[in-house]
Residue, then its C-alpha position, 0 to 999 in steps of 0.5 A: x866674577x865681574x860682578x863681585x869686582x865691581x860690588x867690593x869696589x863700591x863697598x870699599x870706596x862708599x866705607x872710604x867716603x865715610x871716612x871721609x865724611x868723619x873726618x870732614x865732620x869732625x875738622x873743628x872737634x878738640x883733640x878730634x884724630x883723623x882716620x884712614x882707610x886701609x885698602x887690601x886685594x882679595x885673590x881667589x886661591x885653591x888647594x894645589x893651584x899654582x901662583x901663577x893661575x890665582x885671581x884676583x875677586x876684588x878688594x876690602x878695607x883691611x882697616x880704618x887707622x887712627x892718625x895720632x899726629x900733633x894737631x896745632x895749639x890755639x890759644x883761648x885764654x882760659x886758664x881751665x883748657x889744657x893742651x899735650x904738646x907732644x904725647x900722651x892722654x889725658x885719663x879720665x873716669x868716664x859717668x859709667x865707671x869706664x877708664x877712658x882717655x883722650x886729647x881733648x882738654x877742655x875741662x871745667x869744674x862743678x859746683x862741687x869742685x870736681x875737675x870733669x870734662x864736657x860730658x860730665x867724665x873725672x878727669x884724673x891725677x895724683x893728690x899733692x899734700x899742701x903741707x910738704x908739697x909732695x904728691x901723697x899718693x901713686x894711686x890715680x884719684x879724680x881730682x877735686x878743689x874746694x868750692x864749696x867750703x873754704x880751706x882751713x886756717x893753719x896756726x902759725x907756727x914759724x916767723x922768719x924774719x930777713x933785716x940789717x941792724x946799724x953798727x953804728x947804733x948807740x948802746x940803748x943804755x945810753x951814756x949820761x957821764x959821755x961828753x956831751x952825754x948819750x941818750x937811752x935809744x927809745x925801745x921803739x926804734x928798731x922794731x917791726x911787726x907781723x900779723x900771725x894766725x891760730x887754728x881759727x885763723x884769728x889774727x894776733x900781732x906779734x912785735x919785735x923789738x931790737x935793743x943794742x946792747x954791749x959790743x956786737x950784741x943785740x936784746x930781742x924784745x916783744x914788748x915795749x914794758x920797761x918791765x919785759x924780759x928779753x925774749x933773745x940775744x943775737x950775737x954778730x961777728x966782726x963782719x957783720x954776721x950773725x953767730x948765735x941768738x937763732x931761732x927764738x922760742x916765742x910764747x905769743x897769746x891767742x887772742x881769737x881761743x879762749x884757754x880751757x885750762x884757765x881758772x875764772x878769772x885767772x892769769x892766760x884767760x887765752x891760750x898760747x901760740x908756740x912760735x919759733x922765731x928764724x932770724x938766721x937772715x939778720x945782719x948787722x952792716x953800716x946800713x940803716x935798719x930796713x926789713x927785707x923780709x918778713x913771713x910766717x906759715x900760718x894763714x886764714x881762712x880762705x874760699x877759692x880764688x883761682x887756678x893756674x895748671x903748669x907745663x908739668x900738670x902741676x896745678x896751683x890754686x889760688x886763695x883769697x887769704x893770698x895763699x897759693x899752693x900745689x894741689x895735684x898734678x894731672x896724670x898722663x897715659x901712654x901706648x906702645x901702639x896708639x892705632x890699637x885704642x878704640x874711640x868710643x866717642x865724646x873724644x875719648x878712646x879706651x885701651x884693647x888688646x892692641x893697644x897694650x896696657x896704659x903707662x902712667x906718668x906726669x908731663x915733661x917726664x920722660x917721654x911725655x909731652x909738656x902741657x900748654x894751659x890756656x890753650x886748646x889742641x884742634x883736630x889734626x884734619x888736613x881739610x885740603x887733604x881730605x876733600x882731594x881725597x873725597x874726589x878721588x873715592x868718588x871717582x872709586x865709586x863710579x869707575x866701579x859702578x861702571x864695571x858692574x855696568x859694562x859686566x851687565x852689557x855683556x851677559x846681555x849680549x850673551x842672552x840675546x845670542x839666537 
């Protein structure tokens, strides 16, 4: 029996050293977790033997564990590495179709546009609609960016405007019968401009002009044509603040869409843009007239500047037409038993019986952890750690080798009796 002793304890102490020598290897691997060997007794046992008259016959490794602690964040500057601080995995879809996770986050994208990880996998999250800002779907989908085309132009369809009008302004009309008399206010005098777009992403210019007129009213103009009709009035309170004039329906011609209903020839060669025009944000103070602010929803065409991922997975893209908006968000998975998942390499593990099905979520909700862009989660191997360890499993190995050595010594002793 002191041979099978002997023989277990190598066995368990050369799997212990390849343990080891894992996690050694994989020390620098992103995302890597270091492994564990669990050791059990074997004990010989008998129908109707009693407890006492049991032996021991050696030892096995009853399993190799996963330990799923926090390994340090290092930043690199890259915007397109992604750390979990806390838990969850990232899902990916593996090239085979293979629903996969892991912790490593150094993604990149392809020439198509498709977020992947180093070994070609999708890297998984939930869809964000550009015009709500909501995510438009619950179904997991491989997120993907438009690289290789630019996004559309969106119309204009709303201007909002932010600005203070004198109170001290002069009627525009002027006064010619005033001692000494008042001057006309040229049109020209409070007035601004915005570039708005159509669905072609043509800019056209829309201007505002603002006229005094009687009390604490003010005429809204887009022309400076003696002729033109005001567009609006706004109406102000005794404290400055707007009462009534907002919004303004505007009728802006499209230079860039020539209009399909116009005869040859004919009036509105172009066509229209319908835009509503939100003054709710102008004033009338003792200030001097100044914008604030001034904006619209329409913008061009536009290719793919850069991308910048939040601590929620939110991930903003960037354009060169100075759009920036929410495209999708990455999905995190989590276990309630993390040591059941199997590695099946390339730093990915996918779900078993043991590990129960995933729990899907975004970063920062519930008990998820919060992701950390620019910056990249190193394996959490103690390398001090582990070569005390490697002496000791060799010091496993040759004690036992050492019983095997001595048991040989005796039945030799025992052969060579005359």
């Amino acid at each position: 029996m002191g041979f099978q002793h002997g023989l277990s304890g190598l066995n368990a102490a050369s799997k212990n050293l390849d343990v080891i020598g894992h996690n050694v290897a994989n020390s620098s691997t992103t995302g890597f977790k270091a492994s564990r060997t669990d050791f059990a007794e074997m004990v010989a046992s008998a129908i109707g033997s009693s407890s006492g008259s049991t032996s021991g016959i050696g030892v096995n490794v009853a399993a190799v564990s996963q330990q799923f602690t926090q390994g340090a964040i290092n930043s690199t500057g890259n915007s397109m590495d992604l750390a979990v601080n806390g838990d969850g995995f990232f899902h990916v879809k593996l090239t085979d179709g293979t629903q996969a996770y892991t912790r490593s986050g150094n993604f990149q994208l392809d020439k198509a546009g498709n977020m992947i990880t180093t070994d070609g996998a999708s890297v998984m999250g939930y869809p964000i609609d550009p015009v709500t800002g909501l995510t438009s779907s619950t179904t997991l989908e491989p997120l993907k960016f438009p690289t290789g085309q630019p996004i559309p132009a969106k119309e204009t369809t709303e201007i909002t405007a932010a600005l203070n009008l004198s109170a001290s302004a002069k009627n525009a009309a002027g006064d010619p019968a005033a001692v000494p008399p008042v001057p006309a206010t040229p049109r020209a005098t409070y007035g601004t401009s915005i570039e708005v777009y159509d669905s072609q992403g043509i800019a056209t210019p829309v201007t505002m002009y603002f006229e005094k007129s009687v009390g604490n009213t003010w005429n809204v103009f887009t022309s400076l044509d003696p002729a033109a009709a005001s567009v609006g009035q706004l109406t102000f309170d005794g404290s400055g603040k707007l009462v009534s004039g907002s919004p303004i329906a505007l009728t802006v011609a499209a230079s860039g869409l020539p209009n399909p209903n116009a005869a040859p020839g004919g009036a509105n060669p172009v066509q229209s843009l319908d835009i509503s025009l939100n003054l709710s944000g102008v004033t009338q103070s003792s200030s001097d007239f100044a914008v604030s602010k001034l904006t619209h929803n329409g913008y061009a065409a536009g290719e793919l500047n850069g991308i910048k991922i939040s601590t929620d997975g939110t991930i903003m893209a960037s354009y060169s037409n100075g759009v920036t908006r929410a495209e999708s968000q990455l999905a995190l998975a989590k276990f309630s038993n993390s040591q059941g998942l199997s590695a099946i390499g390339g730093n990915n593990w996918v779900a078993t019986a043991d590990s129960g099905a995933p729990l899907y979520g975004t970063a920062k909700s519930g008990s998820f952890g919060s992701m950390v862009s620019g910056a990249l989660e190193s394996s959490n191997v103690d390398l001090t750690a582990e070569l005390v360890n490697m002496m000791g499993a060799q010091r496993a190995y040759q004690a036992n080798a050492q019983t095997i050595k001595t048991q040989d010594q005796v039945f030799s002793t025992l052969v060579n009796l005359r």
